[in-house]
Each structure stands twice: as structure tokens, then as C-alpha cells.
C-alpha positions in Angstrom: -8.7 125.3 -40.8 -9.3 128.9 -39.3 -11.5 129.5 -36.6 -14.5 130.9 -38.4 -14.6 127.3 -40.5 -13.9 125.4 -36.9 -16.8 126.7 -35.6 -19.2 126.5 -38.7 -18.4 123.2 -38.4 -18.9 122.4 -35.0 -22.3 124.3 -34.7 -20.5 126.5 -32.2 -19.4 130.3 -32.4 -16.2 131.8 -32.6 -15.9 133.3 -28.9 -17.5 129.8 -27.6 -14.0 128.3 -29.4 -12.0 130.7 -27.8 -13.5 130.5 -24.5 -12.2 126.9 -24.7 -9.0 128.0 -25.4 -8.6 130.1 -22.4 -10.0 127.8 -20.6 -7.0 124.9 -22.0 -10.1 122.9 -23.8 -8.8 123.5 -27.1 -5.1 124.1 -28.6 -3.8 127.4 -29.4 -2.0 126.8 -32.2 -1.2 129.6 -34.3 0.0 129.9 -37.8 2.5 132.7 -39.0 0.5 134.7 -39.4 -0.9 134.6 -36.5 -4.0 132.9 -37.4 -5.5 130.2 -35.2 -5.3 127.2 -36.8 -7.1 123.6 -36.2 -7.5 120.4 -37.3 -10.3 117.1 -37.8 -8.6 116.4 -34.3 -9.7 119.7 -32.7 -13.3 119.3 -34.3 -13.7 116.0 -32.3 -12.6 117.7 -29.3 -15.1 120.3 -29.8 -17.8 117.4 -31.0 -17.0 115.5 -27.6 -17.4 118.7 -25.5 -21.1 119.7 -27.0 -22.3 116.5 -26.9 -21.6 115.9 -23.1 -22.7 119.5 -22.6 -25.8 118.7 -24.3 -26.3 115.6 -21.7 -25.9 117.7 -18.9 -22.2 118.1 -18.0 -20.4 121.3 -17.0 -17.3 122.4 -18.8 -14.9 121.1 -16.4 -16.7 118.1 -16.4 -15.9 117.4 -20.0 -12.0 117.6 -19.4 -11.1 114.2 -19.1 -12.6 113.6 -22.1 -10.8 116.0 -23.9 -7.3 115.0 -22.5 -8.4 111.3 -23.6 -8.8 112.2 -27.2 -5.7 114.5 -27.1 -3.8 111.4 -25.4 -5.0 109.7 -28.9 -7.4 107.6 -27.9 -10.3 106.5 -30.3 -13.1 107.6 -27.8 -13.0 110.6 -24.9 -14.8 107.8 -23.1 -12.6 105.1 -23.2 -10.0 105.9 -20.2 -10.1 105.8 -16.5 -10.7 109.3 -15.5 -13.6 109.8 -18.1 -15.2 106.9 -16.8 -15.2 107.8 -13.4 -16.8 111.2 -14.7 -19.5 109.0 -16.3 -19.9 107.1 -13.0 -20.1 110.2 -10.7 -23.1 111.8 -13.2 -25.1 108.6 -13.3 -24.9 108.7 -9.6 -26.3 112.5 -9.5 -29.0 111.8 -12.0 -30.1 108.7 -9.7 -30.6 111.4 -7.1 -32.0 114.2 -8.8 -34.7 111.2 -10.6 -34.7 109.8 -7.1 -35.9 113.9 -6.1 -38.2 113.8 -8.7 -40.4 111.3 -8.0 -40.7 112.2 -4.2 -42.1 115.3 -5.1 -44.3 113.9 -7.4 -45.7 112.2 -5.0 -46.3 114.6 -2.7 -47.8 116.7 -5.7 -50.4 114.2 -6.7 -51.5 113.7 -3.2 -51.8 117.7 -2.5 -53.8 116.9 -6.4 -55.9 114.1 -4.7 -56.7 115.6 -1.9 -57.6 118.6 -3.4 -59.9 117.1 -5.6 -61.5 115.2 -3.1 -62.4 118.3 -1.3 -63.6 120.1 -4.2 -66.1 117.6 -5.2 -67.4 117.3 -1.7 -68.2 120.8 -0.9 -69.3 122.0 2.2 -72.9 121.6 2.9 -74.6 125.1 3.4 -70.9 126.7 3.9 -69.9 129.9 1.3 -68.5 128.9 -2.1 -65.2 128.5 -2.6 -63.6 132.0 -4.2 -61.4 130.8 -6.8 -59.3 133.4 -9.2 -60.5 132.0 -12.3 -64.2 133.2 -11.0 -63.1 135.9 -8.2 -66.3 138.7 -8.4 -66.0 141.4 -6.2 -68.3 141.9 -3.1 -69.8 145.3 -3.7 
């Protein structure tokens, strides 16, 4: 198949196809012509690259999977190198999750507290100026 049909397929665009390329993602394989030309192969290359893209991983990231499937593998998954990718990102979504929920904390405390204040007032003390009802002081 041409490029234009690779990358109807794949739900990509044309330049995203040959950014791969230049990148060494994707074959350049060209026909007489001089016509790129691909395969169901390259499809699942490009298939294997979106779908980790869409979980997160960067480009670069998505390489062992890629040489997997070229090596002829079933699955981009299913050698050494691409599991240790898939080990390395669990352990940087545990942190970033891990991030997360510290500063959730802290925000519903600042909530808490906040709330706390505001329904004590301050006996005989101004009222509060808040922007939702800000009036001027003329």
C-alpha cells in the first residue's frame, strides 16, 4: 500500500508516517517508482506505536517495541527490552500517582481550613472582600 492508504488506515497522517521514517520507526521501502510502499506488517508497527503513545510513552520509548515486531515477534510486548520499558513506566506512573495524592492532600486541607475560617467569621472584624463580590470604596 502507498502512504496515503497507510495512514488512512492507521488514523495517522502522512507527515506523522514520515516522521517515523526519519526517525528509523518505519521502513523506507520504496517501489520503482519511487513510491513508498508498506505492508499489514508496517500497519502494526504503526498500530503498536499509537497505542503506547496514547498510554503515555514518548516516541523513543516505543522503539523496542517496534524492533520486537520487526524481529517477528507476535506482540511488541513480548521481548526483554520492551518489558523493561513497561517496567521503567509503571515505576514513573507510581511516582507521579504517588505526587498526586500528596498534593491532594495538601489541597483539601488548604480546602478545610479554608472553610473553617469562612464559616467562623471574625466577630465585629470587616468582611471578607472576595472577587466574586469586590465593590469599590467610593
Amino acid at each position: 500500500m502507498r502512504i496515503g492508504e497507510l495512514a488512512e488506515r492507521a488514523g495517522t497522517t502522512t507527515r506523522t508516517l514520515r516522521y517515523y521514517e526519519s526517525r528509523g520507526l518505519l521502513p523506507a521501502r520504496r517501489a520503482e517508482n519511487g513510491y513508498r510502499t508498506y505492508d499489514e506488517g508496517d500497519l502494526r508497527l504503526i498500530q503498536q506505536i499509537r497505542t503506547l503513545q496514547d498510554f503515555g510513552f514518548d516516541l523513543e520509548e516505543t522503539r523496542p517495541f517496534v524492533d520486537c515486531l520487526r524481529a517477528g515477534h507476535p506482540a511488541g510486548d513480548s521481548c526483554p527490552a520492551s518489558l523493561a520499558v513497561y517496567r521503567r513506566k509503571l515505576g514513573e506512573l507510581d511516582a507521579l500517582i504517588g505526587q498526586l495524592q500528596a498534593v491532594r492532600t495538601e489541597v483539601g486541607a488548604q480546602l478545610a481550613r479554608a472553610e473553617l475560617e469562612a464559616s467562623a467569621g471574625v466577630p465585629g472584624g470587616p468582611e471578607p472582600r472576595c472577587e466574586l463580590n469586590w465593590e469599590d470604596d467610593e
